[in-house]
C-alpha positions as CSV (number, residue, x, y, z in Angstrom):
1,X,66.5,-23.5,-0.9
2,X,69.3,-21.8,-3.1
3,X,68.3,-18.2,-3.8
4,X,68.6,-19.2,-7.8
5,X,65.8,-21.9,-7.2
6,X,63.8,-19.7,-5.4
7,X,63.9,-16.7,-8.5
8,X,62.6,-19.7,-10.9
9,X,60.2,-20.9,-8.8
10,X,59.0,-17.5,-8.6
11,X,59.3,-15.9,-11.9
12,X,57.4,-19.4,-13.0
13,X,54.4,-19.1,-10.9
14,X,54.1,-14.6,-11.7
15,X,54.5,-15.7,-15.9
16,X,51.3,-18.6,-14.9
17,X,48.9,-15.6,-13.6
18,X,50.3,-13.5,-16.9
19,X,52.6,-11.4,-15.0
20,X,53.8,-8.5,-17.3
21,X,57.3,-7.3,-17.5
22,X,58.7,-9.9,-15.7
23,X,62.5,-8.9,-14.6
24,X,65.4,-10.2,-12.3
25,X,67.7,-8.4,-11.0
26,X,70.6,-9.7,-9.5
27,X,71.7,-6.8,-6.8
28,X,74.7,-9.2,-5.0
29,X,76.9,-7.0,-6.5
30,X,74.9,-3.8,-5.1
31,X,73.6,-4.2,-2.0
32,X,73.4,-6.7,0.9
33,X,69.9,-6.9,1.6
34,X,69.4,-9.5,-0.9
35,X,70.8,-11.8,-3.6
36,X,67.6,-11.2,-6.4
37,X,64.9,-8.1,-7.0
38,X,61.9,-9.9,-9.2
39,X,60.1,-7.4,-10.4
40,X,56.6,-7.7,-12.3
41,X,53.8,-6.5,-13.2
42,X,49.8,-6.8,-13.0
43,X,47.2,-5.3,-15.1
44,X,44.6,-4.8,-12.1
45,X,44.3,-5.4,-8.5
46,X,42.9,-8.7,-8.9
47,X,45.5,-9.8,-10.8
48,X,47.7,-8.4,-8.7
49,X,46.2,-10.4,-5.7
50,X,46.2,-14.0,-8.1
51,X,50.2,-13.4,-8.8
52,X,51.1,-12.7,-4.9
53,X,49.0,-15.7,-4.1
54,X,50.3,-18.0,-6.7
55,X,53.7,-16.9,-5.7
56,X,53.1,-17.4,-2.0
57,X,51.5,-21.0,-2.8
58,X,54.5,-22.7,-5.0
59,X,57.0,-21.3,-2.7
60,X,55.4,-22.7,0.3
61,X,54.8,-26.2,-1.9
62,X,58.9,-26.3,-1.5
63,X,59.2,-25.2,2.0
64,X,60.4,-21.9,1.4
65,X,57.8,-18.9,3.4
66,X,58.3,-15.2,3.1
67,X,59.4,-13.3,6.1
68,X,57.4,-10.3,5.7
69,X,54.6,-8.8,3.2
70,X,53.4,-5.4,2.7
71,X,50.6,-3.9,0.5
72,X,48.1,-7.2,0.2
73,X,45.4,-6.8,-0.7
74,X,44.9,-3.2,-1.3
75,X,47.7,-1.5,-2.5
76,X,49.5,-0.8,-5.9
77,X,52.6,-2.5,-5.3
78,X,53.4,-5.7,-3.1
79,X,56.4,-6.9,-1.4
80,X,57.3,-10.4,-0.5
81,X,60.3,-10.7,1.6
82,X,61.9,-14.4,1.1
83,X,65.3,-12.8,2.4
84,X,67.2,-13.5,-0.5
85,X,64.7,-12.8,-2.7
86,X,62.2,-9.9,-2.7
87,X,59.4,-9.4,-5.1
88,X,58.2,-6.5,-6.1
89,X,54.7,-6.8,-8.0
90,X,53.3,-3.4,-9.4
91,X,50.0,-1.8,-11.1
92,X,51.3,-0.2,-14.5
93,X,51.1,3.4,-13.2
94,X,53.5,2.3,-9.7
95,X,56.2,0.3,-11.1
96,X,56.4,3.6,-13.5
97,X,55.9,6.0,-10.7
98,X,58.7,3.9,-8.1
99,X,60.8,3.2,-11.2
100,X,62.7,0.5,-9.7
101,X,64.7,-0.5,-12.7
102,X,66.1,3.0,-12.8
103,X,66.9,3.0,-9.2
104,X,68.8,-0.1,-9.4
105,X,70.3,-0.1,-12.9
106,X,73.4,-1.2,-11.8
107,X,72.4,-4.6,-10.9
108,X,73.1,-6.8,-13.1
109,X,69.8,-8.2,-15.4
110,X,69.4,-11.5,-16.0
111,X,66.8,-14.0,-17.2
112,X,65.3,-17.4,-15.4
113,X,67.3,-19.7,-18.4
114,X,70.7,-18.2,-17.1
115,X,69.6,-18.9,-13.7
């Protein structure tokens, strides 16, 4: 699955659990550890928990699986790792916290339509 494909199939299921913040990064340009950041946010753990799941599930409907995961369920921030894509989903006070828009402001920003 094309690394664009995969960023719409993901941003699509995170926006269906009312993901907040919703943002893409394209970091090709910055760094070679992947093609797309999606970044996101949750308002609670449960949340949280529904977004990663719902992610995990429509990526999985299309064959695609994540290589590695980190901070499910108890954490503030989780990590999918679909190698060219790794998403980052956050409690309010994390994603602030981590700042990872900041950190990677020179990637370039895009949204799911220009995908």
């Amino acid at each position: 699955m094309h690394s664009n494909d995969m960023v719409k199939t993901i941003y699509h299921a995170l926006d269906d659990k009312k993901a907040k913040d919703i943002v893409i990064m394209n970091i090709q340009n910055v760094s070679m550890i992947a093609d797309y950041f999606v970044i996101a946010s949750g308002e609670n753990q449960n949340q949280m928990q529904a977004m990663a799941d719902n992610a995990e599930e429509e990526m999985t409907k299309k064959d695609c699986y994540f290589r590695h995961m980190e901070g499910y369920p108890n954490t503030d921030w989780i990590l999918m790792d679909y190698n060219d894509v790794i998403v980052h989903i956050f409690n309010k006070e994390s994603r602030i916290f981590y700042d990872l828009d900041r950190i990677w402001r020179d990637a370039l920003i895009v949204t799911v339509d220009q995908l």
